[in-house]
N, C-alpha and C positions, 0 to 999 in steps of 0.2 A: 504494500500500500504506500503509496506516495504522502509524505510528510510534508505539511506546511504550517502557517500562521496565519493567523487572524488576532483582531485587534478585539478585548475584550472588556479592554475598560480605559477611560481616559480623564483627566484630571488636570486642573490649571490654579495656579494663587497668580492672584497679583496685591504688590503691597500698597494699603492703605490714602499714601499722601499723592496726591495729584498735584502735580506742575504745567501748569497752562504754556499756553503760547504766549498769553499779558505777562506772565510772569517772566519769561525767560528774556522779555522785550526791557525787561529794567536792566539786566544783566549785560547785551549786548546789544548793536543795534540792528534792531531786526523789529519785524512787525506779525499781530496774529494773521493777516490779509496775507502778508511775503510768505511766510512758512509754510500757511496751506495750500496755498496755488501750486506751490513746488512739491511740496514731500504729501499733500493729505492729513498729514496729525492738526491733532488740535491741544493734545491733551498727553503726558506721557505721565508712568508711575516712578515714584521714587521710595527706593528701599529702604527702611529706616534706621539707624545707627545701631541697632541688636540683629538686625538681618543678614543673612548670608546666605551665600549659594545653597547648601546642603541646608538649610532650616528652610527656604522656599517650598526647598527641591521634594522635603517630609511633605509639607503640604497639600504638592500638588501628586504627591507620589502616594499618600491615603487614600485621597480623593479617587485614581482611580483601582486603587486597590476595591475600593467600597464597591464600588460600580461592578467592578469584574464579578463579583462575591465570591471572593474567595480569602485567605489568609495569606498574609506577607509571608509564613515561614514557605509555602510551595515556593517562592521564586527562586529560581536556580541563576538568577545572571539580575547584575545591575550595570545597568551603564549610563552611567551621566554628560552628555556632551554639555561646554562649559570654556568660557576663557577666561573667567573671574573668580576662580575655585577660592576655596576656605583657604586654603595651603597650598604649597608649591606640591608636599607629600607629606603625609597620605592623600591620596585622590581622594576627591567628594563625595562618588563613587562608594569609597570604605567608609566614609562617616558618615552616611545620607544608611549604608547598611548599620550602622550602628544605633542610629536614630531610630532604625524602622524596629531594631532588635531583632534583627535575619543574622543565625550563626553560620548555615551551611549553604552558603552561595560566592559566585563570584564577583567581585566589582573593580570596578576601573574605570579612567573618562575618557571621552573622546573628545580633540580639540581642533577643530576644522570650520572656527568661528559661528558664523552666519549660518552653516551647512551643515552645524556638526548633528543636530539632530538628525536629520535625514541620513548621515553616514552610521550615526549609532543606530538608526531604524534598521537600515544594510547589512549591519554587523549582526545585530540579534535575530535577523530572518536567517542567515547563514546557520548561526547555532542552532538553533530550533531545527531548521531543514535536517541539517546533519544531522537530528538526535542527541547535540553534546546538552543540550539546554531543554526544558520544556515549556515552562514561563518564565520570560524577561521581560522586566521592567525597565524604560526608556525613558530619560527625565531631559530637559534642556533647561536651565537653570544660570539665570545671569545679575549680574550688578551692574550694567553699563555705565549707571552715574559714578560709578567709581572710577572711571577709568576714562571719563568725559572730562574736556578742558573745558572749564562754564563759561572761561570768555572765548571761547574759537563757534564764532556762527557758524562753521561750516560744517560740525558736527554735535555741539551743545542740543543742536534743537531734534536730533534726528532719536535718541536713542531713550529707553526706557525701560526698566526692569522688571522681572518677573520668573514665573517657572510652567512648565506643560507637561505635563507626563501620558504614558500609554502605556498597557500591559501588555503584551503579545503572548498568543498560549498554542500549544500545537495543533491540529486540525485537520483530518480530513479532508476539508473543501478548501478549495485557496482561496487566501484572505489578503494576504501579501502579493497581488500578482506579480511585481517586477522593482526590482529596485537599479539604481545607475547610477554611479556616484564617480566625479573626477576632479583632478586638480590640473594647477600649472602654475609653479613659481616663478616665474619670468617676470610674474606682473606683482613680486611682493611691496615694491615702493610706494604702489596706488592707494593700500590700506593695509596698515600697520598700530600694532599696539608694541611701543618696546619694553624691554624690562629692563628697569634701572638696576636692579641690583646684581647684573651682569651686564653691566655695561664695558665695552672696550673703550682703548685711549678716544678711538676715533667716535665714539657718541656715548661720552660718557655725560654729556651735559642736560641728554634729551629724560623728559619725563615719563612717566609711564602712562601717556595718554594716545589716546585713536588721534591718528593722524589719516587723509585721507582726499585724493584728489578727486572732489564729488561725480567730475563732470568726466572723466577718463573712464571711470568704474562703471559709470552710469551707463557708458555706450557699450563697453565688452557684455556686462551683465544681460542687458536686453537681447546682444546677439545671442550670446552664449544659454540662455535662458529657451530663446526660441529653438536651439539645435537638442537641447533636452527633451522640449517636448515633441520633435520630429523620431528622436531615438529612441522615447518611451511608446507612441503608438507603431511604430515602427515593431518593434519584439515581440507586443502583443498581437500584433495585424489585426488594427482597433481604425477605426475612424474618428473624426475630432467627436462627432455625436457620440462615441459611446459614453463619454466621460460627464456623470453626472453633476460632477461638483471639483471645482479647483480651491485649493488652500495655498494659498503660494508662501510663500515670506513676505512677512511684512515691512520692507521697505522703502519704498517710495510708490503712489499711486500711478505713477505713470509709467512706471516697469511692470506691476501690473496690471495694468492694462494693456499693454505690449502684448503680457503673455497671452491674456484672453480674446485678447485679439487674434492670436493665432490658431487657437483653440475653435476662432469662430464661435467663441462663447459670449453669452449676454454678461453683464458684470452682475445681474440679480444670482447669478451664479459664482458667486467668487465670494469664497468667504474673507472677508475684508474684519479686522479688527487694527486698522492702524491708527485710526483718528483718535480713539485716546487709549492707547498705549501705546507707538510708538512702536518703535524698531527693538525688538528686546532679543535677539541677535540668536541662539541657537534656541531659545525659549519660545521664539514669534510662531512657528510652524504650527506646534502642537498645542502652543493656545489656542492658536484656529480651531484649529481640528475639535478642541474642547469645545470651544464655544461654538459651532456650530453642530456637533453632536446634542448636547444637550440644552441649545433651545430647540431642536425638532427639525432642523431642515436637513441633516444629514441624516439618513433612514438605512437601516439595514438591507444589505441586496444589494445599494448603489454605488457607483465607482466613482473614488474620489484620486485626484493628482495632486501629489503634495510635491513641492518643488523650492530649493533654495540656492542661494549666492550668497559666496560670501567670503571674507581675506583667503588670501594663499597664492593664486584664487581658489575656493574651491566651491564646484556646484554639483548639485544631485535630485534625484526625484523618487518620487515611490510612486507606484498604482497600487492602488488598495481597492478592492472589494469588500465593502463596510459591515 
């Protein structure tokens, strides 16, 4: 019998304090009018001084425990993608297993920014396929304001924090139909976060902030975005119609729209949660996915394209059968 996955429970926090577009406009200059015409947000979340990656990560990692109904000790795999971890090591991964109070499983993060959900999504279909796993849990888990220059416009206003998680369990019927995940470091100067506390002689002066050339990224993205989604129905030998619902990354409104544009898709079909959360960077995917799960528009049966970009570069997509 052929072994696969499906998604059986799914789960989002975001934290508490909201920071406007007026707000961010006392800080820099910039406007609420300038910032939505360009990116779509209106509104981003900011993590509070006792929050962390892995206390999010719990959150939204019950959440969809509850939903699957099942118990945290069945999970055999945790994997956290994340580039604002508690620690350099232990992974968040180990402490997000600790939180849950899971002894006999594995964890670890995956760090492929913007993407990295969708690559830890890739990862745990693998295990599962193989049989090394039979329920893993998928968390994307970030602190962007942490790691945001509040006076640089040109990335202050884009990013915002949070956590998504999903449970994947094995299955009979596919539930994972395809995943596709790639990089290319050529283009790592375009968006970078450095680490200061490895810094060399030659950038030892730079901060440990997103740095980012909006307007370069913003054109590879779009292409590179629409070659994903020619590759994903491509493997399925799918048509744009099959695809009931798109979750993209929530980055800027007019990347996707690029994409659903290629999709040939209406945008009442794209689940959109960018206007007030923001860009929450490997967390954005499967907040969607959340929130459109559980207000009703995503339904059981139907095939969802989940898709993201993000530093390295690196981009990737899933098809999912919901």
């Amino acid at each position: 019998m052929t072994r696969y996955s499906r998604v059986i429970g799914t789960g989002g926090y975001l934290p508490e304090e909201i920071r406007s577009n007026e707000q961010i406009s006392q800080l820099v200059d910039t406007s609420d009018s300038w910032i939505f015409e360009r990116t779509g947000i209106k509104n981003r979340r900011i993590a509070g001084p006792h929050e962390t990656a892995s206390s999010m990560a719990e959150i939204a990692a019950r959440q969809a425990i509850e939903a699957a109904g099942c118990d945290a000790e069945e999970i055999d795999l945790i994997i956290v993608a994340t580039g604002t971890p508690d620690r350099v090591y232990p992974s968040t991964g180990c402490l997000l297993q600790q939180r849950l109070g899971i002894k006999n499983c594995v964890a670890f993060d995956v760090q492929a920014a913007c993407s990295g959900s969708i690559f830890a999504l890739s990862i745990a279909d693998q295990y599962i396929k193989t049989g090394a796993a039979s329920k893993v849990l998928v968390v994307g888990s970030e602190l962007c304001s942490r790691i945001v220059d509040w006076t640089d416009r040109g990335t202050c206003i884009l990013f915002g924090d949070g956590a998504g998680a999903l449970l994947l369990a094995a299955s009979d019927e596919a539930g994972i139909l395809s995943t596709h995940i790639h990089s290319d470091g050529q283009y790592e100067e375009l968006l970078y976060c450095p680490n200061p506390q490895v810094a060399t002689e030659a950038n030892k002066d730079e901060a440990g902030f997103i740095s980012m050339r909006g307007n370069e990224v913003f054109k590879v993205a779009v292409n590179t975005l629409g070659r994903i989604v020619d590759e994903t129905l491509e493997a399925n030998n799918m048509q744009q119609s099959g695809i009931d619902w798109l979750v993209p990354h929530q980055a800027n409104t007019r990347i996707i729209a690029a994409t659903a544009k290629k999709l040939k898709m209406s945008m009442d079909n794209v689940i959109l949660t960018l206007e007030n959360q923001g860009n929450t960077s490997s967390a954005s995917v499967l907040l969607a996915l959340n929130e459109g799960v559980r207000d009703g528009r995503i339904q059981r049966g139907q095939v969802v394209l989940l898709e993201a970009f993000g530093a390295g570069f690196t981009w990737g997509s899933a098809l999912i059968k919901y």
